[in-house]
C-alpha atoms as an extended CHARMM CRD file, in Angstrom:
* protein
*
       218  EXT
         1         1  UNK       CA             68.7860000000      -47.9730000000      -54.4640000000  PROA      1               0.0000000000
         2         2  UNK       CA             69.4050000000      -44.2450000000      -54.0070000000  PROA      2               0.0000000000
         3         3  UNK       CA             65.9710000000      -43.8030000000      -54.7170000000  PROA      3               0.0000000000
         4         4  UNK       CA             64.1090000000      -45.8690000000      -52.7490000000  PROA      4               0.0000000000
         5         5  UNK       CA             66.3050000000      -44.9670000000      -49.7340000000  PROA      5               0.0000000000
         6         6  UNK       CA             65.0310000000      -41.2910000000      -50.3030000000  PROA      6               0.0000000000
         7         7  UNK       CA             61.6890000000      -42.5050000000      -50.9000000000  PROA      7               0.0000000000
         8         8  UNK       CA             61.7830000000      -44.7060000000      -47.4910000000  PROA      8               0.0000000000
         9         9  UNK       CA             63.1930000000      -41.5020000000      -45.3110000000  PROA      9               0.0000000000
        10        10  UNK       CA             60.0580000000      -39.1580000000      -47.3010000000  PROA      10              0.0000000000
        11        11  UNK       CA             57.7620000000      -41.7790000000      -45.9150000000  PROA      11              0.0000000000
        12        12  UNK       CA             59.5180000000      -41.8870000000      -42.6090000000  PROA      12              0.0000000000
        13        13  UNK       CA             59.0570000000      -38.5040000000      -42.1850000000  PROA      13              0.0000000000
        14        14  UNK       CA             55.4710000000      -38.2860000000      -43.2500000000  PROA      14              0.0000000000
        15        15  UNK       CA             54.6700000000      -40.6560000000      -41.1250000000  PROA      15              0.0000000000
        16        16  UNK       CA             56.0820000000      -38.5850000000      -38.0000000000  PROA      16              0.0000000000
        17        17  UNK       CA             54.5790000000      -35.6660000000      -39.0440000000  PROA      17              0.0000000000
        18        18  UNK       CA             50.9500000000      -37.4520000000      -39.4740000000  PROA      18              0.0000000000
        19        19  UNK       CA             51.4290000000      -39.0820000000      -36.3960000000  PROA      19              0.0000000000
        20        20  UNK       CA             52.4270000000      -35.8930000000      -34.2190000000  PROA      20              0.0000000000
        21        21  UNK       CA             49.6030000000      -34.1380000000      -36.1190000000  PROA      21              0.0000000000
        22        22  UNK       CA             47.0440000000      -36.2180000000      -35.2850000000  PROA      22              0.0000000000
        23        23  UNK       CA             48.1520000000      -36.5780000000      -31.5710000000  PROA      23              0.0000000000
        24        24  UNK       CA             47.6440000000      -32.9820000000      -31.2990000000  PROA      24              0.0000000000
        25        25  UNK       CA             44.2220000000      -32.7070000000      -32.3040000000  PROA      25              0.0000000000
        26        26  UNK       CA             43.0900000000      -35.8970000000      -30.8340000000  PROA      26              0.0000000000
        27        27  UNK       CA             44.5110000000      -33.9540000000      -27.4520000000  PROA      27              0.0000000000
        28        28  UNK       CA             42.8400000000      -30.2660000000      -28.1570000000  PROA      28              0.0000000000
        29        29  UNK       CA             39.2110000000      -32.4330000000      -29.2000000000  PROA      29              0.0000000000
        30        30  UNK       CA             39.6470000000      -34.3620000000      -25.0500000000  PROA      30              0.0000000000
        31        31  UNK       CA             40.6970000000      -31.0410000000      -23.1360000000  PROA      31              0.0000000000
        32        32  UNK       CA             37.7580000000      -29.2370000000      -22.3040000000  PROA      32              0.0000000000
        33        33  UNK       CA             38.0870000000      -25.4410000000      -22.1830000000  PROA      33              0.0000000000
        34        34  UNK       CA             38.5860000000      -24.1100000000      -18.7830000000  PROA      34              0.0000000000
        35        35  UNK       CA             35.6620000000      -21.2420000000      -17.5240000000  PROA      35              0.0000000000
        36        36  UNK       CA             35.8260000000      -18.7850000000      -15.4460000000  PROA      36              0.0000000000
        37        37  UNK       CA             33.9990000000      -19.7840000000      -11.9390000000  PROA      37              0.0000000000
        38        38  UNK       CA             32.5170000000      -16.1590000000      -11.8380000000  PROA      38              0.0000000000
        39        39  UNK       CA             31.0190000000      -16.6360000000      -15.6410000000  PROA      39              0.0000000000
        40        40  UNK       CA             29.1890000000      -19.6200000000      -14.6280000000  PROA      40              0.0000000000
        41        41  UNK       CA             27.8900000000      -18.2870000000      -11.0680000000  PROA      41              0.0000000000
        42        42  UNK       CA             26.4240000000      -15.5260000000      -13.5480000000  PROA      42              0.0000000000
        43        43  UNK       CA             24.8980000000      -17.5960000000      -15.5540000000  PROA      43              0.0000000000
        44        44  UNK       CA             23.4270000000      -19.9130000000      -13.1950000000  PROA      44              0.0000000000
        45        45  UNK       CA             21.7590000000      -16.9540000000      -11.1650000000  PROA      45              0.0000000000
        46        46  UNK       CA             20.1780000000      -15.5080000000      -14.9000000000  PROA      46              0.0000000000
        47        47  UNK       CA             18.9600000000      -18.7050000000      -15.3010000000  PROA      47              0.0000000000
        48        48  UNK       CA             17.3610000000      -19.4320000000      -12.1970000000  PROA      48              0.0000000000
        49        49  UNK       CA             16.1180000000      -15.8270000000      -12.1990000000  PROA      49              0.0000000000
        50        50  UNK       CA             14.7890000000      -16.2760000000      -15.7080000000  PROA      50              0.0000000000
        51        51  UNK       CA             12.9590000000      -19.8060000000      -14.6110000000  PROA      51              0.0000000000
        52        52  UNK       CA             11.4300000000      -17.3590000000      -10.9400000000  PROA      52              0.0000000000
        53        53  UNK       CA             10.4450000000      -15.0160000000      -13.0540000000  PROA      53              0.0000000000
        54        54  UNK       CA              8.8050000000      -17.0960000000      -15.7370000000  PROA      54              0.0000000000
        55        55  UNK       CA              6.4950000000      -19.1160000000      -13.1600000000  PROA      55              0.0000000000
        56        56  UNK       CA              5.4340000000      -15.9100000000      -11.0320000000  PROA      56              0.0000000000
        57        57  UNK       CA              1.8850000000      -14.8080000000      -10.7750000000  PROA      57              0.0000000000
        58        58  UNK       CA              0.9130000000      -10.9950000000       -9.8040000000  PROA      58              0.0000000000
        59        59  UNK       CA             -0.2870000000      -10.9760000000       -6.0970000000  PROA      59              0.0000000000
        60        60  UNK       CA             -4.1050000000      -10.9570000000       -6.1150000000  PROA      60              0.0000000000
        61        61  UNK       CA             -6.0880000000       -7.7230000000       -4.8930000000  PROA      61              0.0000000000
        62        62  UNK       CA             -6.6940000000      -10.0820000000       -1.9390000000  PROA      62              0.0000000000
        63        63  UNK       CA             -2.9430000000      -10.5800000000       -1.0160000000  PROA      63              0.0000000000
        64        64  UNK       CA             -1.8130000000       -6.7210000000       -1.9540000000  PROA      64              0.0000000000
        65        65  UNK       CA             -4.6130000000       -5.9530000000        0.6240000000  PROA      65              0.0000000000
        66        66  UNK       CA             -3.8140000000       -8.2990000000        3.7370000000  PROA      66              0.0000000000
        67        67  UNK       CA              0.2860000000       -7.7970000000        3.2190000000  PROA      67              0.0000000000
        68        68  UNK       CA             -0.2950000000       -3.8340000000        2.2180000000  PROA      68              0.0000000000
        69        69  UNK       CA             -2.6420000000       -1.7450000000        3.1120000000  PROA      69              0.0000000000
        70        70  UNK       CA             -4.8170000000       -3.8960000000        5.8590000000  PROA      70              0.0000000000
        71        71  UNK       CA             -3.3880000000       -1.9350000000        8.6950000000  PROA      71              0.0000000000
        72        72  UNK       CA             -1.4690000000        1.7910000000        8.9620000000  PROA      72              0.0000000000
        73        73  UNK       CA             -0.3430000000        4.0090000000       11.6280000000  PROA      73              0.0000000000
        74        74  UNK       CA             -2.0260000000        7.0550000000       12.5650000000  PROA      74              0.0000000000
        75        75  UNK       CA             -0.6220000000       10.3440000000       14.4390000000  PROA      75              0.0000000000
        76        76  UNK       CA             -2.5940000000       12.3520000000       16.9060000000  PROA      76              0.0000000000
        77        77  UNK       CA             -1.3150000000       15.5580000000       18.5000000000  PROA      77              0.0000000000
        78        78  UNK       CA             -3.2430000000       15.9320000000       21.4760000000  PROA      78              0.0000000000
        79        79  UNK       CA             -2.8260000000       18.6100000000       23.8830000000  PROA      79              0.0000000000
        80        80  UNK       CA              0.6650000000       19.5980000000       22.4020000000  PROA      80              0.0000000000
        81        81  UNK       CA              1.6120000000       15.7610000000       22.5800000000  PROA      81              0.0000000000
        82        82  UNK       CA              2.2340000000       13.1870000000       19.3410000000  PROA      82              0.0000000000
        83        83  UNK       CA              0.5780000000        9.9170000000       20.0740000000  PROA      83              0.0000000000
        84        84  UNK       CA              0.7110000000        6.8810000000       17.5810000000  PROA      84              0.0000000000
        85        85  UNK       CA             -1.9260000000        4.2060000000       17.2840000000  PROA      85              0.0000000000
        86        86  UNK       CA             -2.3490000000        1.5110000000       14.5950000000  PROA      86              0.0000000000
        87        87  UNK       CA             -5.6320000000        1.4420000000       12.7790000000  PROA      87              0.0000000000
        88        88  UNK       CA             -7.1730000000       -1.1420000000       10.4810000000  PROA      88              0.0000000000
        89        89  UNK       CA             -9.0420000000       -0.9390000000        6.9620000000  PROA      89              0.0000000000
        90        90  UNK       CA            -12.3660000000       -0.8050000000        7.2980000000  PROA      90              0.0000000000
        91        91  UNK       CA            -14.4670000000       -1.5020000000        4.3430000000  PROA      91              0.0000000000
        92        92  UNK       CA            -17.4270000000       -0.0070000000        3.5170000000  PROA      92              0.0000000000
        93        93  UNK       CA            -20.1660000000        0.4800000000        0.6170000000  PROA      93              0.0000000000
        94        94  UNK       CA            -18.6340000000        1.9110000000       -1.6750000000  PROA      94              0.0000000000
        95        95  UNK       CA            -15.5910000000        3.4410000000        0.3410000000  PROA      95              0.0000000000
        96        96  UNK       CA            -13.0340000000        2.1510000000        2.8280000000  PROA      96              0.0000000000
        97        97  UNK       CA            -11.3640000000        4.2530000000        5.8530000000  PROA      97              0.0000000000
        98        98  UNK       CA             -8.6720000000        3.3770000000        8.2240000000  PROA      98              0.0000000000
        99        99  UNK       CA            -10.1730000000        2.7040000000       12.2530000000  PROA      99              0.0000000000
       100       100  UNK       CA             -7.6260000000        2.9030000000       15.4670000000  PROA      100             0.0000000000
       101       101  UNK       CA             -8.4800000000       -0.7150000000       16.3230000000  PROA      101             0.0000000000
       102       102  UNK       CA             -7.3760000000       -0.3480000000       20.6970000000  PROA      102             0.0000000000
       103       103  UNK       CA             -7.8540000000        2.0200000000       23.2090000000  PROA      103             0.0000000000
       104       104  UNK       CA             -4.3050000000        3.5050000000       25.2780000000  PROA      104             0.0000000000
       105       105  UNK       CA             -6.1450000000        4.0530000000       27.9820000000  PROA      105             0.0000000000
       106       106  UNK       CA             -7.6140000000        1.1380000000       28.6740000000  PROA      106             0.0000000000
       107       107  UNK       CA             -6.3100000000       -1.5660000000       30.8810000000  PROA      107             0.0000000000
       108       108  UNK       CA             -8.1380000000       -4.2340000000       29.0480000000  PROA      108             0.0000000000
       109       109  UNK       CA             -5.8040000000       -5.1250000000       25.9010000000  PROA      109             0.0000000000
       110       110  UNK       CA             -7.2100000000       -4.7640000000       22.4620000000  PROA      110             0.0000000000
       111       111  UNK       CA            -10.3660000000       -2.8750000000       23.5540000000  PROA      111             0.0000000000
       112       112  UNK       CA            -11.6620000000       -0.6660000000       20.7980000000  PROA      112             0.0000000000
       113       113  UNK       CA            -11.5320000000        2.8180000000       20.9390000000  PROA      113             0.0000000000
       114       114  UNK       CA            -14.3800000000        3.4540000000       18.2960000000  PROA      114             0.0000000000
       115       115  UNK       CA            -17.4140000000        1.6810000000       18.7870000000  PROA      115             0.0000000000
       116       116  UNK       CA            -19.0110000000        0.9090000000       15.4840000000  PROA      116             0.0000000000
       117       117  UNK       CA            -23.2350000000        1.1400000000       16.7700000000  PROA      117             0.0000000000
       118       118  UNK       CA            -24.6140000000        0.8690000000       13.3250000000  PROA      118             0.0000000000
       119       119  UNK       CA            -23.4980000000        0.7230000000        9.9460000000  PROA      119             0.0000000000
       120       120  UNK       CA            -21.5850000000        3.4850000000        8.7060000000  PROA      120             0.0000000000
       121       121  UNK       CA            -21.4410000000        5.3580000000       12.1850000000  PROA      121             0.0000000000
       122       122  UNK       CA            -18.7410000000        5.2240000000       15.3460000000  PROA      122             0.0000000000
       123       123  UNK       CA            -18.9650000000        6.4680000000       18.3950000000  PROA      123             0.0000000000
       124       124  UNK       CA            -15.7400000000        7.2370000000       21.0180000000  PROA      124             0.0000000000
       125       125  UNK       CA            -16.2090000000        4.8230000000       23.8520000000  PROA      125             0.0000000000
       126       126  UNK       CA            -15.3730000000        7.2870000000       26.7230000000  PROA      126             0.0000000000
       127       127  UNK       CA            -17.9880000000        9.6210000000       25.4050000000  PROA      127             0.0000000000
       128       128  UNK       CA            -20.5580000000        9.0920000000       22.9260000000  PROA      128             0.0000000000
       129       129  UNK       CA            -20.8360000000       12.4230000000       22.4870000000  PROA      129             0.0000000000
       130       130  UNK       CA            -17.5710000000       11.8410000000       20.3180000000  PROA      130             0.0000000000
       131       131  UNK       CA            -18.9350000000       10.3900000000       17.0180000000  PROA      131             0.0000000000
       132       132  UNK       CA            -18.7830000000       10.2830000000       13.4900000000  PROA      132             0.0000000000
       133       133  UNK       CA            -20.5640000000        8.8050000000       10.3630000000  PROA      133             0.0000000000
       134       134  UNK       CA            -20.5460000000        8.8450000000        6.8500000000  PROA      134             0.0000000000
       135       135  UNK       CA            -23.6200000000        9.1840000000        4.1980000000  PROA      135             0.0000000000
       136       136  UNK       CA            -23.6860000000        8.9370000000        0.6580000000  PROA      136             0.0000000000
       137       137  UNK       CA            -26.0570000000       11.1810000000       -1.4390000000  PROA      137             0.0000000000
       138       138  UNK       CA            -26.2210000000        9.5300000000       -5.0500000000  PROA      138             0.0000000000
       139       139  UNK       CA            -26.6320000000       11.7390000000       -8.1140000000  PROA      139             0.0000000000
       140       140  UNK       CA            -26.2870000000       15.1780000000       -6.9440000000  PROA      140             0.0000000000
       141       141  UNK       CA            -24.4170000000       17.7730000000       -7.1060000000  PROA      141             0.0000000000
       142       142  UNK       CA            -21.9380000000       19.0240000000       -3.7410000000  PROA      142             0.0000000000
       143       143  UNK       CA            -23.3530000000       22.3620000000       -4.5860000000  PROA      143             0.0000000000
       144       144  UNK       CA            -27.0250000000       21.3550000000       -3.7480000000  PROA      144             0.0000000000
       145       145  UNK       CA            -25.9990000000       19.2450000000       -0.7960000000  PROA      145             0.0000000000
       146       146  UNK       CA            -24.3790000000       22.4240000000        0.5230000000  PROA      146             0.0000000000
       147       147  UNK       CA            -27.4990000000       24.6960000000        0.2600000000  PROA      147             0.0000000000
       148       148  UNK       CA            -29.1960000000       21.2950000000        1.9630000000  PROA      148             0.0000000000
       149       149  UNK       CA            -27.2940000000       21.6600000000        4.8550000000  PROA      149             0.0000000000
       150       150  UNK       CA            -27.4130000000       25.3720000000        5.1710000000  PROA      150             0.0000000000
       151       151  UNK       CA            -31.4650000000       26.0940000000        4.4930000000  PROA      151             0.0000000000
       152       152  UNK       CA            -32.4100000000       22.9880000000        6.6350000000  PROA      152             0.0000000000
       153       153  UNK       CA            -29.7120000000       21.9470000000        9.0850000000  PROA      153             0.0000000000
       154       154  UNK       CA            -28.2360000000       25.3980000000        9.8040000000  PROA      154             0.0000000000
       155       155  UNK       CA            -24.3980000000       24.8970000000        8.3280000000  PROA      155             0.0000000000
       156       156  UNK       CA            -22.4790000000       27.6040000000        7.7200000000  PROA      156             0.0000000000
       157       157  UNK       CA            -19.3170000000       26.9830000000        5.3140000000  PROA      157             0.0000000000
       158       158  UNK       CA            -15.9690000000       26.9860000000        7.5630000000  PROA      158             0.0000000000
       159       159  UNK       CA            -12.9810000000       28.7300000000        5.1970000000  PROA      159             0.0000000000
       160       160  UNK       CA            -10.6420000000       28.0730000000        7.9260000000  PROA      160             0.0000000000
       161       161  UNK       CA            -10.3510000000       24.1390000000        7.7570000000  PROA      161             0.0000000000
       162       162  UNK       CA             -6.8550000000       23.0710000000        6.7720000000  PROA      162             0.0000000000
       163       163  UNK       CA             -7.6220000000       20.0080000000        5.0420000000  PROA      163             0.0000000000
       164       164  UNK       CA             -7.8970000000       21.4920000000        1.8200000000  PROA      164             0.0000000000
       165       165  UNK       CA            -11.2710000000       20.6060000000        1.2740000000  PROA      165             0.0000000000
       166       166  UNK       CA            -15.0880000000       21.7420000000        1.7890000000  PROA      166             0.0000000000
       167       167  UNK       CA            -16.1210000000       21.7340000000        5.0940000000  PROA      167             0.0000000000
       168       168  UNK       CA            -19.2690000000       23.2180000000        7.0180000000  PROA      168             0.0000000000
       169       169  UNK       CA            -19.9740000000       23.5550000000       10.5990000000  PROA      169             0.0000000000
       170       170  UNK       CA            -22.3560000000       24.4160000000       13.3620000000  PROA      170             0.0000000000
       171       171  UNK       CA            -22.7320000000       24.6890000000       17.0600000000  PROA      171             0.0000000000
       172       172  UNK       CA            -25.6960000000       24.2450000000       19.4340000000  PROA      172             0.0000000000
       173       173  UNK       CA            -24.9210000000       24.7290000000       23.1110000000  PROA      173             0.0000000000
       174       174  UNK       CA            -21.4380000000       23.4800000000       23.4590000000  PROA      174             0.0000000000
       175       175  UNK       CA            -21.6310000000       20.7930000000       20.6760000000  PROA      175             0.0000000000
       176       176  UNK       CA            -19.3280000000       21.2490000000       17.5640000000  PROA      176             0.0000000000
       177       177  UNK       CA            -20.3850000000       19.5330000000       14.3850000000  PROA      177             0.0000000000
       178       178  UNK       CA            -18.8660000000       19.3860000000       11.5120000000  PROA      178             0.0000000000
       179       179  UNK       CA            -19.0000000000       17.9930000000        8.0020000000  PROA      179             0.0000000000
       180       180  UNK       CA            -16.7640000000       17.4500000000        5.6770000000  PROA      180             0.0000000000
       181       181  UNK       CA            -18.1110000000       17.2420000000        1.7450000000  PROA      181             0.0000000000
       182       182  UNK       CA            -16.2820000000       15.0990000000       -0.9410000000  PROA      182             0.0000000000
       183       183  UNK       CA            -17.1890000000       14.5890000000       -3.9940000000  PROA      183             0.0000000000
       184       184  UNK       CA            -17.1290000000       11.3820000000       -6.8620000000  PROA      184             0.0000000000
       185       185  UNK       CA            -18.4340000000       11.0010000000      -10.0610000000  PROA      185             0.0000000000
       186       186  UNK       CA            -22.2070000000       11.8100000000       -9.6490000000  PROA      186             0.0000000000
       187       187  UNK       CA            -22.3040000000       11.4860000000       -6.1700000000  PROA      187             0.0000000000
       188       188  UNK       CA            -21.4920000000       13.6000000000       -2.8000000000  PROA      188             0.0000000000
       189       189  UNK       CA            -19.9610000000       12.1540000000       -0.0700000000  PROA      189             0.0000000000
       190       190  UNK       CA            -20.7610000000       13.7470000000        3.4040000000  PROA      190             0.0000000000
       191       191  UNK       CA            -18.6020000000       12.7210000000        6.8260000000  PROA      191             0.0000000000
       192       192  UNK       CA            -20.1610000000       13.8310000000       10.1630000000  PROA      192             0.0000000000
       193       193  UNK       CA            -18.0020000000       14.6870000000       13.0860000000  PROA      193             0.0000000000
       194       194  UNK       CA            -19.2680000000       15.7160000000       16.4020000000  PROA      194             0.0000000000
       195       195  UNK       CA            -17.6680000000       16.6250000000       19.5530000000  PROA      195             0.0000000000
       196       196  UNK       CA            -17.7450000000       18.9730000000       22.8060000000  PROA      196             0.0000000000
       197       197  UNK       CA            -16.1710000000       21.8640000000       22.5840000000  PROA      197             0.0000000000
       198       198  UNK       CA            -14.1330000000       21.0860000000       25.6470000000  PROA      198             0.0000000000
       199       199  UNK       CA            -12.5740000000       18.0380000000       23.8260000000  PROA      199             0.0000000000
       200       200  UNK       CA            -11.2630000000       20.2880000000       20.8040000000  PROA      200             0.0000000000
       201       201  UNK       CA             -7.4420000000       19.5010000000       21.3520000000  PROA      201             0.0000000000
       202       202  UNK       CA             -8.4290000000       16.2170000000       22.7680000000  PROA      202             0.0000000000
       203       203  UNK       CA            -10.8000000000       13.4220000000       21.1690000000  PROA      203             0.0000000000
       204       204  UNK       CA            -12.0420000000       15.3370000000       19.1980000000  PROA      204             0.0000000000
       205       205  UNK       CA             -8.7160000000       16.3970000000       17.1750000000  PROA      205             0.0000000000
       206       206  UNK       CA             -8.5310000000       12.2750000000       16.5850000000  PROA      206             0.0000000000
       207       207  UNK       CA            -11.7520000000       12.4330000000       14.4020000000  PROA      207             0.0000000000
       208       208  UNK       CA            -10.0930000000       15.0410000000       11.3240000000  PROA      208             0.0000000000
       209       209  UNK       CA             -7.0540000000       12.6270000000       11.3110000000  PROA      209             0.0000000000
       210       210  UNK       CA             -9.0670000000        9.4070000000       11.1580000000  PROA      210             0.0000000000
       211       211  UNK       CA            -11.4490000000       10.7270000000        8.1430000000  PROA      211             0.0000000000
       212       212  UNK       CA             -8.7480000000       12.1050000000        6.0950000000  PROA      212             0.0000000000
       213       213  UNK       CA             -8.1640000000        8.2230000000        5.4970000000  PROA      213             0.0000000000
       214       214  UNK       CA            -11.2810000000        7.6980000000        3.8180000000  PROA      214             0.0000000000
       215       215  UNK       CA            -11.3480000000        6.7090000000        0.1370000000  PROA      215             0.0000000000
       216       216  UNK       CA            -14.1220000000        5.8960000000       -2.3200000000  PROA      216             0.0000000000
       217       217  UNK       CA            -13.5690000000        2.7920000000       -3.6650000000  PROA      217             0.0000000000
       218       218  UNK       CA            -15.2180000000        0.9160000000       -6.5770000000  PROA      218             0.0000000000
């Protein structure tokens, strides 16, 4: 009898234990884990960035250009004054160059300042002695378009340009043209400016800002 009331109180008490045990890891298996709110706001924004980032496309040339580098804003100092106009990308054979696209002095709103009369070639609409235009000699040298313009157009080369690159000038009466000489690959660039001499610090200091804007393009 004394055994069997020990073995009744050994299986009494394995029982308990057994049935505590498995209360406790029937109860850890239900709780879930609590996480940290700031943890998952992480890792939702890395996911959603990683789902944005995997569906992107690169912006065409055609997009860079309209949200870009379609329009830009030039500076003039005129007479001693800074002026500001916007200009838009105009795109030529085989280069591009930025045009003021409205006149401040006139009343009528959007009227162009630079009237383009044929291809390649603008003229200043309050004087069409105020011009410019732009040729293209293919496969030659800037050295033999120079000695062009000197022997047969009477150039002379101008050292005292600040742009940095070639330029060449001459004057007949009181007319002031100059052009400026750029070279690319096997070909020579040549941008004509013209202007009175009265309208140095006037329209005609608007041409040297406009052309340093021109780029060869493919």
């Amino acid at each position: 009898m004394k055994g069997g009331k020990r073995n009744g109180s050994f299986i009494l008490v394995f029982t308990i234990i057994l049935t505590i045990g498995a209360g406790m890891l029937i109860g850890c298996s239900i709780q879930k884990p609590k996480e940290d709110p700031m943890t998952e706001s992480i890792v939702d924004n890395m996911t959603e960035s990683e789902s944005i980032a995997g569906n992107s496309e690169p912006l065409s040339t055609e997009d860079q250009t309209s949200n870009d580098i379609s329009t830009t804003t030039l500076t003039f100092l005129l007479e001693g004054e800074l002026e500001e106009t916007t200009a838009k990308l105009y795109v030529g054979n085989g280069y591009s160059i930025y045009i003021p696209d409205e006149s401040p002095y006139s009343a009528v709103e959007s009227a162009p300042v630079w009237e383009q009369t044929v291809p390649d070639t603008w003229v200043y609409a309050y004087n069409d002695r105020i011009r410019f235009y732009i040729e293209r000699h293919e496969n030659t040298s800037i050295a033999d378009v120079e000695a062009e313009l000197s022997d047969i157009h009477e150039f002379t080369a101008d050292n005292n340009t600040s742009s940095g690159r070639i330029e060449m000038v001459k004057q007949e009466d009181n007319l002031i043209t100059r052009v400026r000489l750029m070279e690319s690959t096997d070909d020579v660039w040549c941008i004509f400016y013209a202007y009175p001499e009265d309208a140095i610090e006037g329209a005609g200091a608007r041409i040297p800002v406009i052309i340093d804007t021109f780029a060869v393009t493919p």
